[in-house]
C-alpha positions, 0 to 999 in steps of 0.5 A: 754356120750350122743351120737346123734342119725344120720338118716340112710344114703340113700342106693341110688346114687340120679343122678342116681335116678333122670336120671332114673326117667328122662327116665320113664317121657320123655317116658310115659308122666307125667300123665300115670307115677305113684308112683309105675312106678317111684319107679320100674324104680328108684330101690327104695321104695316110702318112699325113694322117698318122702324123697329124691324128695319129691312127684311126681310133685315136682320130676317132677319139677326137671326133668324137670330141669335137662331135660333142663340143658342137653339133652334140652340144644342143644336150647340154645347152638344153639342160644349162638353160631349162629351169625343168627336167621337162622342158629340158628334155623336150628341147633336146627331143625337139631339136634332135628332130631337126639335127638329124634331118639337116640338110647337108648333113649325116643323118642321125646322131654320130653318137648312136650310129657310129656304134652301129656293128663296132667290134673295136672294144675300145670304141664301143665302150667310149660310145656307151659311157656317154649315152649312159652319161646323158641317161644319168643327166636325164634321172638326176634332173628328173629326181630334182623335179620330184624332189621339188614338187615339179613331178610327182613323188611316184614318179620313176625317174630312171625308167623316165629319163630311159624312156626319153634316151630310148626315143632320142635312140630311136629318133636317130635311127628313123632319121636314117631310114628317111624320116622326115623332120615334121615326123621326128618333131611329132615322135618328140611331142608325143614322147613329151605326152607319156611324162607325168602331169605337171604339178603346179600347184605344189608349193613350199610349205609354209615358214620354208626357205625356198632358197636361191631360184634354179639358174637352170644348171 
């Protein structure tokens, strides 16, 4: 009787593996992280790796996924939910200022500070396509507010939604550098000061359909 012959079982939880390699990226960047770094903070061999993520961009790359699906997903949680550019845009501030400066924690946002001196193309452009990504998010929702009357018509939507992705930038940086999260929760509000009035007073025109009511997506 000819039995076949199976590979050994992995002797590692890979979520576990993968949240531990999370934390090392998010704190030394991609570029300062080796092989040797990873396989320590996981607790396995680098043969392990290889054969379990593949090499280290292609881990990265899932980092970065799973970065974005949970500690990352307070962005679009934010603007799922806010009726308004605005409010959206201060919770995401609001709350940066307290993932940045959890305790237990990297400080920071992987997604800024993994950037941080890369030389790996690859890397470097994955990272930039999603801040540009939420930048975009920033000015469509902010043309919608305009176009609602929630802003007013002169407002400069592209320059707003940079200035807030600016802040966000420079609120990760600061938080590295030691800030605490009452002084990042600070930066956040006045950031909010620097957007245009509110327009409450803007209404439909008389006889317009105003439509279905915004769900916020």
């Amino acid at each position: 009787m000819v039995t076949t012959q199976r590979g050994r079982p992995r002797s590692f939880d890979r979520l576990t593996a993968l949240e531990k390699a999370t934390l090392a990226f998010w704190e030394h960047g991609y570029e300062t992280t080796s092989v040797a770094d990873l396989t320590r903070a996981m607790g396995i061999s680098a043969p392990s790796l290889y054969a379990a993520f593949g090499d280290k961009r292609t881990l990265f790359e899932e980092v970065v996924e799973v970065y974005a699906g949970s500690y990352g997903a307070y962005g679009g949680r934010a603007f799922a939910e806010e009726a308004t550019a605005r409010g959206a845009v201060g919770r995401v501030l609001a709350e940066a200022a307290e993932l940045f400066t959890e305790p237990g924690l990297p400080r920071g946002c992987l997604m800024i500070s993994a950037a941080t001196n890369c030389s790996t193309p690859e890397v470097e452009e994955t990272l930039r396509e999603r801040r540009n990504r939420n930048l975009a998010t920033f000015e469509t929702r902010i043309r919608q507010d305009v176009a609602a009357g929630e802003l007013p018509a002169d407002t400069d939507a592209r320059a707003l939604a940079r200035f807030s992705g600016a802040v966000l930038q420079g609120m990760s940086q600061q938080a590295r550098d030691g800030a605490t999260r009452e002084e990042l929760a600070a930066v956040a509000a006045a950031a909010m000061l620097a957007w245009p009035p509110h327009r409450p007073e803007a209404v439909a025109a008389p006889g317009a359909d105003p439509g279905p009511a915004d769900p916020g997506v």
